[in-house]
KESERO-944554 format. One record per atom (N, C-alpha, C, O): residue in three letters; atom name; x, y, z. Coordinates in nm, 2 decimals, always signed. Layout:
// residues N
REC; aa; at; xx; yy; zz
REC; ALA; CA; X; Y; Z
...
***
This chain:
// residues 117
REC; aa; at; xx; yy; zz
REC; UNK; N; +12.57; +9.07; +9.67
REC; UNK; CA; +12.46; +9.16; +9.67
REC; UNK; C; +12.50; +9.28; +9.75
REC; UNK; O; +12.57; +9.26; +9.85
REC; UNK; N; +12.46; +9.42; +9.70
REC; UNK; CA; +12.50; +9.49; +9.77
REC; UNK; C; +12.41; +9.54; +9.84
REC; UNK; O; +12.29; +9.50; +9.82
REC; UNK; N; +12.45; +9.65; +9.94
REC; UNK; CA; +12.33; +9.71; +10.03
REC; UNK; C; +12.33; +9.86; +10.07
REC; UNK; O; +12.41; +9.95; +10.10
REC; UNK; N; +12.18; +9.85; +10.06
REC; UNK; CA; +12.16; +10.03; +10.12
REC; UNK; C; +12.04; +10.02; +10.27
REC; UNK; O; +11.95; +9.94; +10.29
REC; UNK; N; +12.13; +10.16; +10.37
REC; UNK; CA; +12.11; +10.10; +10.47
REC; UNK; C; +12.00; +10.26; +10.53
REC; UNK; O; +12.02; +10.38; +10.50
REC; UNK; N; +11.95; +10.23; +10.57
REC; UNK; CA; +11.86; +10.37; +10.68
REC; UNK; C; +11.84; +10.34; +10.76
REC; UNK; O; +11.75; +10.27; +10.80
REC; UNK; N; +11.96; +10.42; +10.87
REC; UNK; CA; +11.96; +10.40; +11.01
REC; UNK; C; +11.90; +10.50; +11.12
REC; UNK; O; +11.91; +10.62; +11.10
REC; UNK; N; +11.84; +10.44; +11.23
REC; UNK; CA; +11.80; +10.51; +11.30
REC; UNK; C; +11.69; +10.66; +11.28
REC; UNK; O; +11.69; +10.78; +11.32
REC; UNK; N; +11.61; +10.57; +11.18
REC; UNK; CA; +11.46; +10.66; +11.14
REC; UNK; C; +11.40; +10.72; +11.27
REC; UNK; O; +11.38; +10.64; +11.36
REC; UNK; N; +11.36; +10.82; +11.28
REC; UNK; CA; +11.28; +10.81; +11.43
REC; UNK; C; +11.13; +10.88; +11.40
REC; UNK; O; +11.12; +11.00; +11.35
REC; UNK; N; +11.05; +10.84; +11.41
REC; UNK; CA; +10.93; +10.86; +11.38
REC; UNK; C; +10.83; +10.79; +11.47
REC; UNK; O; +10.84; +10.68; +11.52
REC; UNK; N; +10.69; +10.94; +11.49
REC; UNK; CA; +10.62; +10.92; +11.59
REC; UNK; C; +10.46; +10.82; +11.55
REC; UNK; O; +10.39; +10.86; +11.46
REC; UNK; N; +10.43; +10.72; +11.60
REC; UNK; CA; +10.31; +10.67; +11.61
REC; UNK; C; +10.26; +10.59; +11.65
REC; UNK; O; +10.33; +10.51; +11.70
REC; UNK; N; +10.15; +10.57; +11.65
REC; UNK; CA; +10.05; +10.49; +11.76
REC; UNK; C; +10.08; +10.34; +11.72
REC; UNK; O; +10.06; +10.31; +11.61
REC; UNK; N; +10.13; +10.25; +11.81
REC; UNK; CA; +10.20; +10.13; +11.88
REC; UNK; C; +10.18; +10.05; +11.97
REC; UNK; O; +10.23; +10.11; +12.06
REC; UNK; N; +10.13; +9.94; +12.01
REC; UNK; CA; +10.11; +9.86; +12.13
REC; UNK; C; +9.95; +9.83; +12.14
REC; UNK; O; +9.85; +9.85; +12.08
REC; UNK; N; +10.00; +9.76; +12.25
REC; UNK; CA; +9.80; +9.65; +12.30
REC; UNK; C; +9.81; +9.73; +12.41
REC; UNK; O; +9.71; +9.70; +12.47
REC; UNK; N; +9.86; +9.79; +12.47
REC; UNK; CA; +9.79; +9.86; +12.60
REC; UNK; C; +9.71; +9.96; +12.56
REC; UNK; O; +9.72; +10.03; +12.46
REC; UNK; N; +9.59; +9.99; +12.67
REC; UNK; CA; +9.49; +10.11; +12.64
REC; UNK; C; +9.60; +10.27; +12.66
REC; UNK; O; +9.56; +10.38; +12.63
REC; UNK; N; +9.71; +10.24; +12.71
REC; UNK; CA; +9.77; +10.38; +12.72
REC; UNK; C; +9.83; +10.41; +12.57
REC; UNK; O; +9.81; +10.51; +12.50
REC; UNK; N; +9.91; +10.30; +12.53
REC; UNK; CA; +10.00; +10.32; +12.42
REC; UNK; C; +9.93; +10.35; +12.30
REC; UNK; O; +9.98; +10.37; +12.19
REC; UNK; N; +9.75; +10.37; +12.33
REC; UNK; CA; +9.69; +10.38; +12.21
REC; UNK; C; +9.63; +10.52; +12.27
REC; UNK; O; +9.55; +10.58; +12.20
REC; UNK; N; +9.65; +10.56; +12.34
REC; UNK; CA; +9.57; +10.73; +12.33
REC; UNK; C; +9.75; +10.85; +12.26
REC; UNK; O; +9.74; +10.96; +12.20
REC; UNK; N; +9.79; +10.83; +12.27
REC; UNK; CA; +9.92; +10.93; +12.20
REC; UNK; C; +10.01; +10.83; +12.11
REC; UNK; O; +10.01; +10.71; +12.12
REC; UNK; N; +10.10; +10.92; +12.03
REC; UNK; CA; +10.19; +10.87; +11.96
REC; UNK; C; +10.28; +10.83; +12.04
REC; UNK; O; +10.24; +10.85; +12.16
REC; UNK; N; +10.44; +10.77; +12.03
REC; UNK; CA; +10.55; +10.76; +12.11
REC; UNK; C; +10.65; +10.75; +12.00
REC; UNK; O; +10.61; +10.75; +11.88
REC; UNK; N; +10.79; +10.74; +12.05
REC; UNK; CA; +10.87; +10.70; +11.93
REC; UNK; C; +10.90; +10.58; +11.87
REC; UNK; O; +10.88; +10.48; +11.94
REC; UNK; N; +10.93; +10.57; +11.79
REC; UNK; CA; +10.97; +10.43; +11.71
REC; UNK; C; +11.09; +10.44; +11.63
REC; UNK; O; +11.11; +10.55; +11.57
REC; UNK; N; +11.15; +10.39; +11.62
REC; UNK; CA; +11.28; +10.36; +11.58
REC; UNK; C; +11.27; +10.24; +11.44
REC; UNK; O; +11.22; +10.12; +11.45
REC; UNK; N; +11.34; +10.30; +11.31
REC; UNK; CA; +11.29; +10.23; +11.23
REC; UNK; C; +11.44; +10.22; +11.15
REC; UNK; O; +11.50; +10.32; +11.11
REC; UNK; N; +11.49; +10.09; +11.13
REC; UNK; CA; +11.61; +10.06; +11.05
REC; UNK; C; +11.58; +9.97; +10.94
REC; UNK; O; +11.49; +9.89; +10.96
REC; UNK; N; +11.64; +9.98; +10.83
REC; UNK; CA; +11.62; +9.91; +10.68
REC; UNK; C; +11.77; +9.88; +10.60
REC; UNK; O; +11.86; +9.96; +10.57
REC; UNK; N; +11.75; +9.78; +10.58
REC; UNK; CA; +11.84; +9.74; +10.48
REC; UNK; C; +11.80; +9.70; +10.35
REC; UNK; O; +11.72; +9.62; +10.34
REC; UNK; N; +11.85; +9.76; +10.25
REC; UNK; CA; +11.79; +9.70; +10.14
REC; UNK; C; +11.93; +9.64; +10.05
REC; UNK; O; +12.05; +9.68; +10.03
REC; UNK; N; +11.83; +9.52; +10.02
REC; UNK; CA; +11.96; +9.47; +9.91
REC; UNK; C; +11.91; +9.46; +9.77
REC; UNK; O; +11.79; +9.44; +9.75
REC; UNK; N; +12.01; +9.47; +9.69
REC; UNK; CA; +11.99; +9.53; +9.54
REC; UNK; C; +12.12; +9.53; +9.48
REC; UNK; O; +12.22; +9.55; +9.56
REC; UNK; N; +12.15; +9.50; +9.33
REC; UNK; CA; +12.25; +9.50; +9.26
REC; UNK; C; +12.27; +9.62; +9.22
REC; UNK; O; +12.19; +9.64; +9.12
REC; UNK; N; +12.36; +9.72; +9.26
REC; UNK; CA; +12.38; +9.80; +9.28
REC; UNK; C; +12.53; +9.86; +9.13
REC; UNK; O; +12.57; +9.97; +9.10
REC; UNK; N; +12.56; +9.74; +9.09
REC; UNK; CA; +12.68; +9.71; +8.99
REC; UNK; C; +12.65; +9.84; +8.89
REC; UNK; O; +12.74; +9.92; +8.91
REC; UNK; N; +12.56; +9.88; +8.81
REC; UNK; CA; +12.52; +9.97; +8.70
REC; UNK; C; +12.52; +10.11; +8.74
REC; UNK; O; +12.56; +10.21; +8.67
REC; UNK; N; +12.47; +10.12; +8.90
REC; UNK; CA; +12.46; +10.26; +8.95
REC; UNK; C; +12.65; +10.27; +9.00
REC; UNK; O; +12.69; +10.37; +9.05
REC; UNK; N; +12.69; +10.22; +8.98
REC; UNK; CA; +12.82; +10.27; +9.06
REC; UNK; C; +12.90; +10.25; +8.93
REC; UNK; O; +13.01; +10.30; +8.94
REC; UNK; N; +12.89; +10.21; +8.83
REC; UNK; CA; +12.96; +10.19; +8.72
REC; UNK; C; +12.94; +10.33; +8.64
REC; UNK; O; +13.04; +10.40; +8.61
REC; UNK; N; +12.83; +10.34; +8.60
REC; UNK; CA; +12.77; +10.44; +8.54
REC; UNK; C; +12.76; +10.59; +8.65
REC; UNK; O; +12.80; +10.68; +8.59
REC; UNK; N; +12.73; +10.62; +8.75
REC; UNK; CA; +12.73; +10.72; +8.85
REC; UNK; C; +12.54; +10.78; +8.82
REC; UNK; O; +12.50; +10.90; +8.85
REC; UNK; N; +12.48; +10.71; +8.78
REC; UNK; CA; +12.34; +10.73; +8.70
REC; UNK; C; +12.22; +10.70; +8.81
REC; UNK; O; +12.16; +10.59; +8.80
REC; UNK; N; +12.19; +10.80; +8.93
REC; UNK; CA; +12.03; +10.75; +9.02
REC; UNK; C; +12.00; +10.65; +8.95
REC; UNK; O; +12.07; +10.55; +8.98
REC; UNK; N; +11.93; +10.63; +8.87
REC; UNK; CA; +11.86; +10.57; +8.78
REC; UNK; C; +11.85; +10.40; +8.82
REC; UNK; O; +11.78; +10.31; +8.86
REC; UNK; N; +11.95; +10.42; +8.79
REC; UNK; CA; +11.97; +10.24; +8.84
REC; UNK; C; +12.02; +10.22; +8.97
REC; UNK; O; +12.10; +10.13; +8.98
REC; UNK; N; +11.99; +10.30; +9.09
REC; UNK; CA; +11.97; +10.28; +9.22
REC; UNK; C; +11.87; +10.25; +9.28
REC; UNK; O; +11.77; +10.26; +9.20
REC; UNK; N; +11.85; +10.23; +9.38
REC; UNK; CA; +11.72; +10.22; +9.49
REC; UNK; C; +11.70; +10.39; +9.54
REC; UNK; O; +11.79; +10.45; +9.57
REC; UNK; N; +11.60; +10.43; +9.54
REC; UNK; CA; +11.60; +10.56; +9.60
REC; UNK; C; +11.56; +10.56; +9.73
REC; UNK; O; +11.45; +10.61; +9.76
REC; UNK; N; +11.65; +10.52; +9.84
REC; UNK; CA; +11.65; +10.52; +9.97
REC; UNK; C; +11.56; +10.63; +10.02
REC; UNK; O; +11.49; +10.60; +10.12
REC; UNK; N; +11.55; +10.79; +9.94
REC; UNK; CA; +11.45; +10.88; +10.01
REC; UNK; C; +11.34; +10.85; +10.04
REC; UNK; O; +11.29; +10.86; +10.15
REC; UNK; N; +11.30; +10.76; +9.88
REC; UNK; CA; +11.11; +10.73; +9.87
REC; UNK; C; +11.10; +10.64; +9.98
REC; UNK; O; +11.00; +10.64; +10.05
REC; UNK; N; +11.21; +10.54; +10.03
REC; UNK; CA; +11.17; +10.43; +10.11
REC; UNK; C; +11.17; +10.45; +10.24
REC; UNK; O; +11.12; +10.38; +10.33
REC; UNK; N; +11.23; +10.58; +10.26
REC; UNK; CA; +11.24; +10.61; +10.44
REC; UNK; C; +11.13; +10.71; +10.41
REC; UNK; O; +11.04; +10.68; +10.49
REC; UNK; N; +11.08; +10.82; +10.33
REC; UNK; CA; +10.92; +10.83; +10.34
REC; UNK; C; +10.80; +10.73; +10.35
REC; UNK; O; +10.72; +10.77; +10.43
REC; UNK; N; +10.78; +10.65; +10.30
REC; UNK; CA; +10.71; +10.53; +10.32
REC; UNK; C; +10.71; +10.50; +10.39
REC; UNK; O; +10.59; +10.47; +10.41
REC; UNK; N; +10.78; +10.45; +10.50
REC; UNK; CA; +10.83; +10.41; +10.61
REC; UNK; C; +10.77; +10.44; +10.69
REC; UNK; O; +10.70; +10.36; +10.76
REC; UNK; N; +10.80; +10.64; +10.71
REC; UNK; CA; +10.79; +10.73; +10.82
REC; UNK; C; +10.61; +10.68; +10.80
REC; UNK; O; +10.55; +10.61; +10.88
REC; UNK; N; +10.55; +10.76; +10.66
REC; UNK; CA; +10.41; +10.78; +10.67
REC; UNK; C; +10.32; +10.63; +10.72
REC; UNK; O; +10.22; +10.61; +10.78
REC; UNK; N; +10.41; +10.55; +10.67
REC; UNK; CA; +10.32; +10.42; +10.77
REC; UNK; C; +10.32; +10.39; +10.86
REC; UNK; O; +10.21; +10.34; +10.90
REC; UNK; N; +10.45; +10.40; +10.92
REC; UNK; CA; +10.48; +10.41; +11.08
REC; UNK; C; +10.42; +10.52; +11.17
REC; UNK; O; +10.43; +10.51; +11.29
REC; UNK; N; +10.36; +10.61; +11.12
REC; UNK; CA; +10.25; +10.75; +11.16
REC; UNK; C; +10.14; +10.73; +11.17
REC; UNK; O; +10.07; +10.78; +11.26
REC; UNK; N; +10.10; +10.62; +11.05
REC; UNK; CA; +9.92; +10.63; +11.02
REC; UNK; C; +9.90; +10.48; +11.04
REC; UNK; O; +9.80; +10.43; +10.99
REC; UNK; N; +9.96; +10.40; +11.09
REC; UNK; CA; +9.92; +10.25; +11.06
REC; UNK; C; +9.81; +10.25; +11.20
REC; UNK; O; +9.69; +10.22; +11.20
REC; UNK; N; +9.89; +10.28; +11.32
REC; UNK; CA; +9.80; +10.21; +11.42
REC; UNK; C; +9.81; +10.09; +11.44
REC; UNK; O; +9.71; +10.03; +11.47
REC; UNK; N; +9.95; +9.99; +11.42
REC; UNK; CA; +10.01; +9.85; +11.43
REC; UNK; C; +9.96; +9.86; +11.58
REC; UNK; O; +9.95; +9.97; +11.64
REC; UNK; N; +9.92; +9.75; +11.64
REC; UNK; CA; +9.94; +9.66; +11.78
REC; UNK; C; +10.06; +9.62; +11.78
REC; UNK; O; +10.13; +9.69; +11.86
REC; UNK; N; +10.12; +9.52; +11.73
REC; UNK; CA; +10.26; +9.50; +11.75
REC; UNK; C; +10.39; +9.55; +11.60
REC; UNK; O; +10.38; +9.58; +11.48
REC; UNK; N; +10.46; +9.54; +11.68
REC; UNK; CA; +10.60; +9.61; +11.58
REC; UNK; C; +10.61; +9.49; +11.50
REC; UNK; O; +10.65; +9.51; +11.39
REC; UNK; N; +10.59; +9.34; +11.54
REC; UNK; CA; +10.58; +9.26; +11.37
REC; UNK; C; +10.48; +9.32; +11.29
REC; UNK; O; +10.51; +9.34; +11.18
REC; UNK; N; +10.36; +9.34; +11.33
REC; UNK; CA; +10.30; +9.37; +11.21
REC; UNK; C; +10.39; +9.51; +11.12
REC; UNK; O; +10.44; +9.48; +11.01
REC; UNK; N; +10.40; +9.62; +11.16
REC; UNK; CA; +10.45; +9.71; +11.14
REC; UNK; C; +10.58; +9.70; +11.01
REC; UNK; O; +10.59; +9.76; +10.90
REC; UNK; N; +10.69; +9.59; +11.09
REC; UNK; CA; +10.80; +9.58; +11.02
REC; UNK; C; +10.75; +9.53; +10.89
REC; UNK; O; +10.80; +9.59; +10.79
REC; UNK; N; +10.66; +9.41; +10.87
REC; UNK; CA; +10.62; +9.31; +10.79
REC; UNK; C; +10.56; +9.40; +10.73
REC; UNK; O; +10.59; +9.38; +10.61
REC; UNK; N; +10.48; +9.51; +10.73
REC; UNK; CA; +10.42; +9.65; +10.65
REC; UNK; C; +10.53; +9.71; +10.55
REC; UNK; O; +10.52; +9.71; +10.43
REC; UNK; N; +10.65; +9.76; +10.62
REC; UNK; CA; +10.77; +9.84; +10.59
REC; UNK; C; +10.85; +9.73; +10.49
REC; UNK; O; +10.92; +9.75; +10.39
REC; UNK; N; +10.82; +9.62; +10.54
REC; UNK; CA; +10.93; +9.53; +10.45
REC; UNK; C; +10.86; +9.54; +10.33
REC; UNK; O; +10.92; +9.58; +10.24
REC; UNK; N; +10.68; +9.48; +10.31
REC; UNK; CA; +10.62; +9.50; +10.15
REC; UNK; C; +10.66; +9.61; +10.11
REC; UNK; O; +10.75; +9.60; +10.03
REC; UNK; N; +10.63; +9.71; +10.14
REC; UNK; CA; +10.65; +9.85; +10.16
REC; UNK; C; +10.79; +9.86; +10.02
REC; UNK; O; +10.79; +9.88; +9.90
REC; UNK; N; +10.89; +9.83; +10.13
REC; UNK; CA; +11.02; +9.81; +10.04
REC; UNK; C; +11.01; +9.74; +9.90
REC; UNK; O; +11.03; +9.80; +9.79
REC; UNK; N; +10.97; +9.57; +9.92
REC; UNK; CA; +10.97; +9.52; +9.80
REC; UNK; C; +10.90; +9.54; +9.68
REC; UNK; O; +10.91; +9.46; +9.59
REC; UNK; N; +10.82; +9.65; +9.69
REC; UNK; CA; +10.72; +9.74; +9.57
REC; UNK; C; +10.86; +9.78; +9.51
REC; UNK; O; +10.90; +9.73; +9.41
REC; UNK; N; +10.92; +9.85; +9.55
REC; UNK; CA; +11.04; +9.91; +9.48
REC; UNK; C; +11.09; +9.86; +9.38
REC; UNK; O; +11.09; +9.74; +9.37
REC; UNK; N; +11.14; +9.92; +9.26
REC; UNK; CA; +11.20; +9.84; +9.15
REC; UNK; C; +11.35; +9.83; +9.15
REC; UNK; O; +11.42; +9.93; +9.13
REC; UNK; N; +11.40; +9.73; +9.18
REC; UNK; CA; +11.55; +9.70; +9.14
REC; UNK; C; +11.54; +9.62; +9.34
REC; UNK; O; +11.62; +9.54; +9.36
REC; UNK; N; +11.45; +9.66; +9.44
REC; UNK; CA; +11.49; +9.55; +9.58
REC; UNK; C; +11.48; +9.41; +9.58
REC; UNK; O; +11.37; +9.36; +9.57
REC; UNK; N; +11.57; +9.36; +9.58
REC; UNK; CA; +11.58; +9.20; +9.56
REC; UNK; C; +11.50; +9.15; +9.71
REC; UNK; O; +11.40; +9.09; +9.72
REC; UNK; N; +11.61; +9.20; +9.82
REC; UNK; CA; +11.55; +9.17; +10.00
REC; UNK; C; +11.54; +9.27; +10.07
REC; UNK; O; +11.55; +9.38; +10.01
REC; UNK; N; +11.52; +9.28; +10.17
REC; UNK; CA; +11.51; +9.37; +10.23
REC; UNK; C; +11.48; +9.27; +10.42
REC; UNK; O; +11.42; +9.17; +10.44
REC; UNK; N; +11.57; +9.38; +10.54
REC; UNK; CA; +11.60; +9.38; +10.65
REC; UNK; C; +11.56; +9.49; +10.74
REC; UNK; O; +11.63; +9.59; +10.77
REC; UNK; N; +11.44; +9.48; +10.76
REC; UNK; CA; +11.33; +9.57; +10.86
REC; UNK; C; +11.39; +9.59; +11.00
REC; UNK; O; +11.43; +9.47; +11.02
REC; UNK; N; +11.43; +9.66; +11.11
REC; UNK; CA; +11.42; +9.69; +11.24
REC; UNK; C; +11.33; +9.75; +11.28
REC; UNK; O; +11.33; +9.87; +11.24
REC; UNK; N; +11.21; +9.73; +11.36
REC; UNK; CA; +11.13; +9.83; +11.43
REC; UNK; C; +11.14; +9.82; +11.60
REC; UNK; O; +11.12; +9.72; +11.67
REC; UNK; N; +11.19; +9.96; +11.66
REC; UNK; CA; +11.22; +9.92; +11.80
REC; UNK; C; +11.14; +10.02; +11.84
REC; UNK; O; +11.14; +10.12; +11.78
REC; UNK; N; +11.06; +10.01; +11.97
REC; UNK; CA; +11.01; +10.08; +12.07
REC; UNK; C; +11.10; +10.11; +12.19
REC; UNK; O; +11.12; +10.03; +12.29
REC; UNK; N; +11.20; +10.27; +12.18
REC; UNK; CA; +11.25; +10.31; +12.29
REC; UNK; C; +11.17; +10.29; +12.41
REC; UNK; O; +11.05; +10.31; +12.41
REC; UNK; N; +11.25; +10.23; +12.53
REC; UNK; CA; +11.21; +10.26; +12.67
REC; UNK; C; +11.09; +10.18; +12.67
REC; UNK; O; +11.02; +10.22; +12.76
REC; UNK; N; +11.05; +10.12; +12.63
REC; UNK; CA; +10.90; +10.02; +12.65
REC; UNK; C; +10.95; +9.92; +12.77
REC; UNK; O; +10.87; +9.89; +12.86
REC; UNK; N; +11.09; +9.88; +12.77
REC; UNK; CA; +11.02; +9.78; +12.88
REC; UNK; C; +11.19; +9.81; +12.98
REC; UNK; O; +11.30; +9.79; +12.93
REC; UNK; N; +11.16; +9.86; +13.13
REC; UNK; CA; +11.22; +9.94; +13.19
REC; UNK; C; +11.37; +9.85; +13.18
REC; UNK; O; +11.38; +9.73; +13.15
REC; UNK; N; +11.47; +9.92; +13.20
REC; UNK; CA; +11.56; +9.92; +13.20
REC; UNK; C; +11.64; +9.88; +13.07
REC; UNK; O; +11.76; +9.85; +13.06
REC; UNK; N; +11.57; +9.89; +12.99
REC; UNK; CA; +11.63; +9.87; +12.84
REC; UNK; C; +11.62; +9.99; +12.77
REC; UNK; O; +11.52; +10.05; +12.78
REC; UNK; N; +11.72; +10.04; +12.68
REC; UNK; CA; +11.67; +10.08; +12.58
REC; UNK; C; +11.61; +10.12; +12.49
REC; UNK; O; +11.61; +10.23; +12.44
REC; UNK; N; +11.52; +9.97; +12.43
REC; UNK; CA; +11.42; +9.97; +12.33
REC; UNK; C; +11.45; +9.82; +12.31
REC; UNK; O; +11.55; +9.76; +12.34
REC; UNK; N; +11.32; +9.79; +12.25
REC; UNK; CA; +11.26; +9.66; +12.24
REC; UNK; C; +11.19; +9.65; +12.10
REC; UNK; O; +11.11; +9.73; +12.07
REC; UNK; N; +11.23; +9.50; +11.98
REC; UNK; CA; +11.19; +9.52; +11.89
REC; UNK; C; +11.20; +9.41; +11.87
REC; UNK; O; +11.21; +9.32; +11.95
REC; UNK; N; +11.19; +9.41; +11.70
REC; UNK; CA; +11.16; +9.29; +11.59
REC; UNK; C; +11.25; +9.31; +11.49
REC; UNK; O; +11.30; +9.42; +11.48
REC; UNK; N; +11.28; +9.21; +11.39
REC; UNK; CA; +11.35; +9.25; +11.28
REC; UNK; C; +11.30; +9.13; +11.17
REC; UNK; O; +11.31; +9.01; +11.19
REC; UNK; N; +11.26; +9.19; +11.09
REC; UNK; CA; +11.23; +9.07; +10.96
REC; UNK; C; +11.31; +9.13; +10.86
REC; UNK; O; +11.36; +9.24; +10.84
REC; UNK; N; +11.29; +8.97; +10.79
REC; UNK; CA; +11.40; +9.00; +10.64
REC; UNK; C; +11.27; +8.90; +10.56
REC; UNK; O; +11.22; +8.80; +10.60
REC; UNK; N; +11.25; +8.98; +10.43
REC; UNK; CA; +11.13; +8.92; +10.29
REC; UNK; C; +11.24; +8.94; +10.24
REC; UNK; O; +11.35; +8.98; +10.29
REC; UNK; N; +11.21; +8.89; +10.10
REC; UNK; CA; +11.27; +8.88; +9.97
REC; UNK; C; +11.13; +8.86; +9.90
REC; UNK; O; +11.03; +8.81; +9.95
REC; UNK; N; +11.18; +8.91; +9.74
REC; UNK; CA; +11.08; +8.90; +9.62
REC; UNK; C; +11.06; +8.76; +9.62
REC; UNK; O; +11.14; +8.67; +9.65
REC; UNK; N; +10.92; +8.75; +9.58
REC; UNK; CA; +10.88; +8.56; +9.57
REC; UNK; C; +10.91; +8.58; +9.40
REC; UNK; O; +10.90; +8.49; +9.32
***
């Protein structure tokens, strides 16, 4: 199976159960893997039979903007349906991290993987 990857999305919006993390946006960090047989598009050189990675890191961004998730599982688990609407994504591999949320770290997250039922 092959894969298409969107790394290090960075997009602002409202995140968390604390009363602070809900008056402003903050960043979020959003990675996706999508898997898909990818054989026709690389044979042929034809979009057509690819995944269009644009549409899916738009979708992404605008839901990760307007959701208003409490936690980053719900969020990811949003982004992952999100993905599998697509035609031709077989799975798909969600990252959602909150930079700097919990001190001395980096960022703090979740990662789910769906597949089509």
């Amino acid at each position: 199976m092959d894969e298409i990857f969107i790394k290090d999305l960075l997009v602002r919006g409202i995140i968390g159960i604390n009363d602070w993390e809900r008056e402003k946006p903050q960043d979020i960090i959003i990675n996706i893997t999508i898997f898909a047989d990818l054989t026709q598009a690389g044979n042929t050189d034809d979009i057509s039979y690819s995944v269009n990675y644009r549409t899916i890191a738009k979708k992404a961004q605008v839901q990760a903007e307007n959701a208003e998730r409490f936690t980053v599982e719900a969020l990811a688990a949003d982004i992952a349906d999100l993905c599998l609407e697509e035609p031709g994504v077989i799975k798909v591999r969600v990252k959602v991290e909150k930079p700097n949320a919990v001190r001395f770290a980096r960022s703090v997250g979740v990662e789910v993987e769906r597949s089509r039922k």
